[in-house]
C-alpha positions in Angstrom: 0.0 0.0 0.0 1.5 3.5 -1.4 2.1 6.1 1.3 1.2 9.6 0.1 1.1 13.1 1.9 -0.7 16.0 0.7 0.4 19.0 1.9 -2.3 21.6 1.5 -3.9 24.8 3.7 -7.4 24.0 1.6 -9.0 21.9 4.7 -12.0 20.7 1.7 -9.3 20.0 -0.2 -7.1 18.0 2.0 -10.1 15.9 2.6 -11.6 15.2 -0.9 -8.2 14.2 -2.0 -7.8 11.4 1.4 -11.3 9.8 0.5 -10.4 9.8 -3.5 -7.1 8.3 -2.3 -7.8 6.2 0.2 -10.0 4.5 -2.4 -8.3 3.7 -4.6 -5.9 1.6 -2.0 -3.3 4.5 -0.8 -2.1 4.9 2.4 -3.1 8.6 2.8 -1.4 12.0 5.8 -1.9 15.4 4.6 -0.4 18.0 6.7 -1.9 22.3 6.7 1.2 24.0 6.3 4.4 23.7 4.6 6.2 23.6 7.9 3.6 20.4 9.3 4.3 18.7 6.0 8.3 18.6 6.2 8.1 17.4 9.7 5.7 14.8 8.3 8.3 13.7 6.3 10.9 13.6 8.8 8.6 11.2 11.0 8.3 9.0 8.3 8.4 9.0 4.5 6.2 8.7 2.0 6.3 7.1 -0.7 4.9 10.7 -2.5 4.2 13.9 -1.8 1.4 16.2 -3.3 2.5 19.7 -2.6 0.5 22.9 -3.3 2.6 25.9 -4.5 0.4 28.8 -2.9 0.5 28.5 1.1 0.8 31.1 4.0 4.7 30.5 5.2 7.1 29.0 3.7 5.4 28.4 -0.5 5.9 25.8 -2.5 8.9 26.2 -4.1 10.9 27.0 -0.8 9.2 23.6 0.5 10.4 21.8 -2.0 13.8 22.7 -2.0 14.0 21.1 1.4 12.0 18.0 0.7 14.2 17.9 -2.3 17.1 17.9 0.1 16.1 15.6 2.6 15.5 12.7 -0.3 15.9 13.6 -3.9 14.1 10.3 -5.3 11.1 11.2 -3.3 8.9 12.3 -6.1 6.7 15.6 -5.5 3.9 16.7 -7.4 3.5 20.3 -7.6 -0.5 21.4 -6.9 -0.7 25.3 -8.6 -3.3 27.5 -10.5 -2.9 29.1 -13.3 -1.0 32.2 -11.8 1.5 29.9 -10.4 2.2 28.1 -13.5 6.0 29.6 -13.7 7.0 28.3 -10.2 5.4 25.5 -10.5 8.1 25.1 -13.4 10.8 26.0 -12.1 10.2 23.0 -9.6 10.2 21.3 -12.3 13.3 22.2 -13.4 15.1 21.5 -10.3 13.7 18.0 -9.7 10.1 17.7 -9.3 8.0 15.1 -11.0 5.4 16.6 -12.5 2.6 19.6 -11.8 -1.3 19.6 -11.8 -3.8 22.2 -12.4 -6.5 23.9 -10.6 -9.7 22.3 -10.8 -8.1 18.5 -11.3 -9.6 16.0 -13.8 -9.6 13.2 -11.7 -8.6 10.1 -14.0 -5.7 11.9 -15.3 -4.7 13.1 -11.7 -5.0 9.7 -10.7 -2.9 8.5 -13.5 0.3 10.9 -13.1 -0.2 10.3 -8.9 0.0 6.2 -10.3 2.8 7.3 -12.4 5.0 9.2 -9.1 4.7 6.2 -7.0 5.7 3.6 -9.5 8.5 5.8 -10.4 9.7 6.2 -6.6 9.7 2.2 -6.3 11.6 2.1 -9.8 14.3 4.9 -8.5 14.5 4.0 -4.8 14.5 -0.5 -4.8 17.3 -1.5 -6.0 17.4 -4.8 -8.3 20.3 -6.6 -7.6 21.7 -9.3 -10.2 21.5 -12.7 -8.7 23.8 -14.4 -10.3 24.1 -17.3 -8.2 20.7 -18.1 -8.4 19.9 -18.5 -4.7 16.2 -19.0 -4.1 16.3 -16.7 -0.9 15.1 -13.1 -0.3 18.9 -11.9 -0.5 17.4 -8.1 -1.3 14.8 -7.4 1.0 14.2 -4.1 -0.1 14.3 -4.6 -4.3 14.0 -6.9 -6.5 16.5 -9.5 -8.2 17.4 -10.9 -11.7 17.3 -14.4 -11.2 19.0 -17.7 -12.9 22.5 -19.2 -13.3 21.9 -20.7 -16.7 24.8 -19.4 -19.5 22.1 -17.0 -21.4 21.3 -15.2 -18.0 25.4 -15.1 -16.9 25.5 -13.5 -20.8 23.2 -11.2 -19.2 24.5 -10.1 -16.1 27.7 -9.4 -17.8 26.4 -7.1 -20.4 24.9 -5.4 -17.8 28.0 -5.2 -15.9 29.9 -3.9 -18.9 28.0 -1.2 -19.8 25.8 0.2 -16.5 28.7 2.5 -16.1 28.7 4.3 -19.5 26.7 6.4 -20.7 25.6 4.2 -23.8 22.4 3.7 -25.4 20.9 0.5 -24.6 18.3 -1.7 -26.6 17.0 -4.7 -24.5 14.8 -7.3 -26.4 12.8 -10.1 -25.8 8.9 -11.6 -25.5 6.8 -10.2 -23.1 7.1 -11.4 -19.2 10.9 -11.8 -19.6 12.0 -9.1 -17.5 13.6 -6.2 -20.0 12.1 -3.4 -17.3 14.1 -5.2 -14.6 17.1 -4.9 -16.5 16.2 -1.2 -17.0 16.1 -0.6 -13.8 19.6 -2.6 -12.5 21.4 -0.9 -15.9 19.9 2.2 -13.3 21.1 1.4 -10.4 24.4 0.1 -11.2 25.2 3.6 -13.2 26.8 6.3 -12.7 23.2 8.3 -12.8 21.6 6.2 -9.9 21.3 9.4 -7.9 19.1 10.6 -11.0 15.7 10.2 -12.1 14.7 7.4 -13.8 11.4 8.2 -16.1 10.0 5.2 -17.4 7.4 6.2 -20.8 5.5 3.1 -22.0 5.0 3.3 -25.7 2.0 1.8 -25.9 0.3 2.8 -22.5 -0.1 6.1 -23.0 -2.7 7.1 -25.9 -1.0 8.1 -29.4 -2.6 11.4 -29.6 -1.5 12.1 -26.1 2.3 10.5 -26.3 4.1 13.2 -28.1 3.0 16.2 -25.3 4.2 13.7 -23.0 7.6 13.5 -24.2 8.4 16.6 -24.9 5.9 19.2 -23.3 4.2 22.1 -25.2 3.8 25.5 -25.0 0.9 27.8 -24.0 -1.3 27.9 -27.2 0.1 25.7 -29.5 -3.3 23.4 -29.2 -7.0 24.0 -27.9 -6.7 23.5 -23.9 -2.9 24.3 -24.1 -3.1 26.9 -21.1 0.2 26.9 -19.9 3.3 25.6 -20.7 4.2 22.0 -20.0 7.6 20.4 -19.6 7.5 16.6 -20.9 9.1 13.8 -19.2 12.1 13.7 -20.7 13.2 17.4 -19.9 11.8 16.6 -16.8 14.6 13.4 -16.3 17.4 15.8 -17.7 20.4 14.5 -15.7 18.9 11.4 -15.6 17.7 8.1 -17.1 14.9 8.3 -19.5 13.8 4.2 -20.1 11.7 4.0 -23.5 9.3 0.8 -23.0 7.7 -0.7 -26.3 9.9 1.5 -28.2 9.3 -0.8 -31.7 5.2 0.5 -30.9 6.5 3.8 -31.0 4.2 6.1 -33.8 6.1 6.9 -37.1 5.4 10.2 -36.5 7.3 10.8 -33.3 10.2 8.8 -34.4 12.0 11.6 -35.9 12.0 13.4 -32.6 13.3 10.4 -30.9 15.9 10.4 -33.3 16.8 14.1 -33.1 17.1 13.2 -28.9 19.5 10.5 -29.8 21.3 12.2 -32.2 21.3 15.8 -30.8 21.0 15.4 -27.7 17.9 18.4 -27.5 14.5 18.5 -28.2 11.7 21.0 -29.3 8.5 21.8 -26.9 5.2 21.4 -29.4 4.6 24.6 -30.4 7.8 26.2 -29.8 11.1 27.3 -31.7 14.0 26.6 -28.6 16.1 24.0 -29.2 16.5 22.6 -25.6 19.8 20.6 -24.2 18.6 17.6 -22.3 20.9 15.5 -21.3 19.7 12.3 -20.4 20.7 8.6 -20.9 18.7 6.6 -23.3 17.4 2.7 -22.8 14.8 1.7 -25.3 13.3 -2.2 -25.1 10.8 -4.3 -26.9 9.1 -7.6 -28.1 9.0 -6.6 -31.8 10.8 -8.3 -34.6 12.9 -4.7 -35.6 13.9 -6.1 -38.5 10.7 -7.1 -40.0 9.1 -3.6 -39.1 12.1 -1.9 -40.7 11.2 -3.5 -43.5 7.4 -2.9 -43.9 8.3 0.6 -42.8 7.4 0.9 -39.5 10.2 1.6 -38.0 13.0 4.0 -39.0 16.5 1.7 -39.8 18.3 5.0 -38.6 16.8 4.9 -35.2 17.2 1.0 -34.9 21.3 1.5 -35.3 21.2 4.6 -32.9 19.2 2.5 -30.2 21.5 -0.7 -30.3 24.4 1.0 -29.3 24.7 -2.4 -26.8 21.7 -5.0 -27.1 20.8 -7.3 -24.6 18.9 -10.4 -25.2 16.6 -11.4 -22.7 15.9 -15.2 -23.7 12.3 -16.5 -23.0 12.0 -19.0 -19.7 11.2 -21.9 -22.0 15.0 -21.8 -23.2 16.3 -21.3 -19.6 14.6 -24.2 -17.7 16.9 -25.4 -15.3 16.3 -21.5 -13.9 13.0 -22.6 -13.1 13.7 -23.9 -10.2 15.8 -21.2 -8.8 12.8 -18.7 -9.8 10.2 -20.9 -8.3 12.2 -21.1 -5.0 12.8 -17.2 -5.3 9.0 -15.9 -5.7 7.4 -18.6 -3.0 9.9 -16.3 -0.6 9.1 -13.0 -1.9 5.2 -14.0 -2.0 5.7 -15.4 1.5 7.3 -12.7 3.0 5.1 -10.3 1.5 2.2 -11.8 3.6 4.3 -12.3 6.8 4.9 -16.0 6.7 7.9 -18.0 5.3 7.8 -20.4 2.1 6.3 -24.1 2.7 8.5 -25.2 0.5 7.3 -27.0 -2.7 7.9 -30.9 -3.6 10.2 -32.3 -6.5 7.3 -33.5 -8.5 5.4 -30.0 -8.4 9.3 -28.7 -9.5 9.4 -31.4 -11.9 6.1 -30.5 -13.3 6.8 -26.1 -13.4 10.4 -27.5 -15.1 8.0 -28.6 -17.4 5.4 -26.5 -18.6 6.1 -24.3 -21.7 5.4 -20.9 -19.9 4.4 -18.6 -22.9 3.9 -15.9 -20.4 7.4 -16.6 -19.6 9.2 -14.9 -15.9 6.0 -12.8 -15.4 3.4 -15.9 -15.6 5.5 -18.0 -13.4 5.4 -14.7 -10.9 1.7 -14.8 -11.8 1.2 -18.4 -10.8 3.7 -18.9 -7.8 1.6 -16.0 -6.3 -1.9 -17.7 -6.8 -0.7 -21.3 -5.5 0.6 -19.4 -2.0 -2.4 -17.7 -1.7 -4.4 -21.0 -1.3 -2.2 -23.0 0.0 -2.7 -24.4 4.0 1.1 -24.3 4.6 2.3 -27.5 3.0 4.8 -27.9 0.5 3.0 -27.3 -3.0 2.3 -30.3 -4.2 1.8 -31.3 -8.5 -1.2 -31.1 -8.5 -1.0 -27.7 -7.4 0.9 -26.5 -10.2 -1.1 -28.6 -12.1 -4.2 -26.7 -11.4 -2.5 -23.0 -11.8 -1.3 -23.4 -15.1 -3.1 -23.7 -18.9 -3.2 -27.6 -19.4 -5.8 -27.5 -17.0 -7.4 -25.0 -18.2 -8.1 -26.3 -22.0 -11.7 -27.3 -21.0 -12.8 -24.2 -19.7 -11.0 -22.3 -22.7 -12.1 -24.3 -24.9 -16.3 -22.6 -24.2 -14.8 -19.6 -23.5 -12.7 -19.8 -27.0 -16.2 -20.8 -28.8 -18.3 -17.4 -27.3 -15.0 -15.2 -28.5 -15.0 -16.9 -31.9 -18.9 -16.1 -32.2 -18.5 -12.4 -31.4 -15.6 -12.1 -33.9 -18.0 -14.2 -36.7 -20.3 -12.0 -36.3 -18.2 -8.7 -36.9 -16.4 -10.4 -39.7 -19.8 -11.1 -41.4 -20.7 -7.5 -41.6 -18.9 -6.8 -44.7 -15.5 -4.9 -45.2 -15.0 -2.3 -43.0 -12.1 0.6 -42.3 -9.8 -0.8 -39.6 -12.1 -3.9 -38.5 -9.1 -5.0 -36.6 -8.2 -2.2 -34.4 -11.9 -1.6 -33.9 -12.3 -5.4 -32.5 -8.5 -4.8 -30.0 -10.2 -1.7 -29.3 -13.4 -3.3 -28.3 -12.4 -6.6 -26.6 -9.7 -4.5 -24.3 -12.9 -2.0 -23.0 -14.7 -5.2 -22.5 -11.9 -6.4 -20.1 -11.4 -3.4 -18.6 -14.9 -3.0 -17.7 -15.0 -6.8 -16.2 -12.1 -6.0 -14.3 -13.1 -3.1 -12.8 -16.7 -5.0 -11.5 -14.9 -7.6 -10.5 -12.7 -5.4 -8.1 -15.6 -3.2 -7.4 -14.8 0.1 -8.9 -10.9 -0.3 -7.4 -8.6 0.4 -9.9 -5.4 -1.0 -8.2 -6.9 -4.3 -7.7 -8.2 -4.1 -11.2 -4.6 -3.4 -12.5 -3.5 -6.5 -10.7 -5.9 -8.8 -11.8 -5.0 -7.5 -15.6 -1.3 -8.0 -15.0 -0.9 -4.3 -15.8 0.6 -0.8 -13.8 -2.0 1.2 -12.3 -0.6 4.5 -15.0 -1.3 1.7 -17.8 -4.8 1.3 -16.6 -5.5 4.7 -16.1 -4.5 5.9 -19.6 -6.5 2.5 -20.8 -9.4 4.3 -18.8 -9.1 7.5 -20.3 -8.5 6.1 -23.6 -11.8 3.7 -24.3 -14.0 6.5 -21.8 -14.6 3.7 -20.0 -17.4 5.1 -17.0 -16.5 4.3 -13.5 -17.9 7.7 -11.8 -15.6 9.8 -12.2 -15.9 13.2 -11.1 -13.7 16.4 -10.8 -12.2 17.7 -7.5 -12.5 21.4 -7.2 -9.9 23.9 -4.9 -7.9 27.3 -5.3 -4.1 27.6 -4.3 
């Protein structure tokens, strides 16, 4: 459960934002003042802070500066109306994470709030490279790269080669093999771990929203453009700017990536200045590079800028005597997490995880490991067990469910031709899911997020995207 304080003098305020919070699963303190807010922080700290600029005392800017100063990783979202626009900025500038305007829209509030905490986890757990494959909790507080098998030891040492440079990196591999995790240790093994680390997922984050994102706007240069906004990646300057799903990326903003890469500056929308930025670049994806070069949908100059150093990430079904070791390592982390220890598991069920194909590869194994312990009485997890938790046994149930999907898509397809049939159907089936996943967790959008396998930002730009309704309203208050 996130930890975030909100550090407001707007008493209505203060409290609309705890109840919105607190439902959707934070752990919510608000403190009056500036003053109240920084001694929250030295009593304990949060995961986030929410900071309004205009307060009596000490403002927002001077309070940031010394939250800044007590723990620069601690990300702080800057509250300001439209007069304080330009210090809201300049916080910006000198390490905030991102600033919201007076009255908030609450889905895309929620999503940049989603967005801070994930990023503080990313910049402040540390994933450590377990290279001896130990099925223990060996980093309490992060994360680990797990497996001993040659492919995974070619891994740790490209990681170890080049986490001190400055070097673009390009990780690929399928989905669920880990390429964020690498991100994140190629982080915080370098030489910018004291940085920011901005993670912008290609694919999350609506095409018609993705290039203001990136690289901010000025005031006018679209209908609602009120103010200037600094993108992500001038916000991370100093930093590390990861580029998730980067073979997803639109044509049309490749050019600009490339310009970054190349240049080492970018261009605001609407604006002439060339801006410096000076970030370090990792980019990974699934895609086949080569083939989209080809078809033209990806640029072949980008593709040679990006793999400066590639990593392969290889999929678990060509790693599996790591299975094991992983198996082993997530019953301890799952265990832990709920404040038991591991009750071990028994060679057949091994024998019969060592087995399965895993097309959902690392993250379904997570997936699996964590729904077996959440059963389970406290014996050793048995076959049948695993059995039960993966697809074979599943084939009957999918097999109905596969007939009702093939029915809905028959009856599309015998409509006739139709202008992008296809993305109208992905479109379509992923409201549907969304929809099912937000009843099934009662309106709760982290649970939903976790029942789809997906970050809470990816949800909420999902959300925003197919106007999915889930009662949203907006939050009203002044500065």
């Amino acid at each position: 459960m996130a930890k975030v304080l909100i550090i407001d003098d707007d008493d209505n305020l203060r409290t609309s934002f705890e109840k919105l919070l607190i439902d959707e699963g934070y752990k919510v303190r608000s403190a009056p003042s500036a003053e109240a807010g920084i001694q929250e922080i030295r009593k304990e700290m949060p995961d986030m802070v929410i900071l309004d600029m205009q307060m009596p005392g000490m403002n927002g800017l001077e309070a940031f500066g010394v939250i800044h100063g007590m723990d620069p990783k601690l990300p702080v979202i800057i509250m300001t109306a439209y007069g304080t626009t330009e210090s809201a900025i300049e916080a910006i500038k000198l390490g905030a994470f991102d600033y919201i305007l007076k009255p908030f829209d609450i889905p895309s509030l929620l999503m940049v709030i989603g967005q801070a905490v994930e990023a503080g986890r990313f910049m402040r757990s540390p994933v450590k490279l377990n290279a001896g494959g130990g099925g223990g909790m060996e980093n309490p507080d992060g994360e680990s790269i797990v497996g001993k098998s040659q492919a995974m030891q070619d891994v740790y040492k490209a990681i170890g080669r080049v986490s001190a440079s400055d070097a673009t990196v390009l990780i690929r591999g399928e989905s669920g093999t880990g390429k964020e995790l690498v991100a994140r240790a190629l982080y915080h093994h370098s030489l910018r771990s004291h940085k920011p680390f901005t993670v912008i997922n290609c694919v999350a984050i609506p095409e018609t929203l993705l290039e203001s994102e990136l690289f901010g706007y000025e005031k006018g240069a679209f209908t609602g453009a009120n103010s200037r906004k600094i993108g992500k990646i001038e916000q991370a300057n100093g930093g590390t700017v990861f580029l998730d799903e980067i073979g997803d990326m639109p044509a049309g903003l490749q050019s600009k990536i490339l310009r970054l890469l190349q240049e080492k500056s970018i261009e605001r929308i609407g604006g002439r200045e060339t801006i410096p930025v000076d970030v370090r670049i990792i980019a990974a994806t699934n895609r086949d590079l080569e083939t989209a070069m080809e078809q033209g949908h990806f640029r072949e100059d980008i593709y040679y800028r990006l793999k400066v150093v590639t990593i392969h990430l290889p999929p678990l079904r060509d790693r599996q005597g790591d299975i094991p070791l992983l198996a082993n390592y997530f019953m301890n982390k799952y265990a832990a997490e709920a404040g038991g220890v591991s009750p071990g598991i028994t060679e057949d069920a091994l024998m019969s995880l060592s087995m399965y194909n895993w097309p959902g590869n690392v993250r379904e194994l997570s997936n699996v490991i964590r729904k077996i312990l959440i059963f389970n009485r406290g014996n050793p997890v048995t076959r049948e067990e695993v059995i039960q938790n993966t697809s074979d046994e599943k084939k009957e149930r999918k097999a109905s469910t596969g007939s009702a999907i093939s029915d809905w898509i028959q009856e599309r397809l015998e409509k006739g031709p139709e202008d992008n049939l296809f993305d109208r159907c992905l479109d379509e089936f992923s409201a549907l899911l969304i929809t099912e996943a937000l009843r099934k967790s009662d309106g709760n959008r982290s649970r939903a997020a976790r029942i789809l396998g997906i970050s809470r930002p990816t949800l909420h730009a999902k959300i925003s995207r197919y106007d999915i309704e889930i009662g949203a309203s907006v939050v009203k208050g002044e500065g």
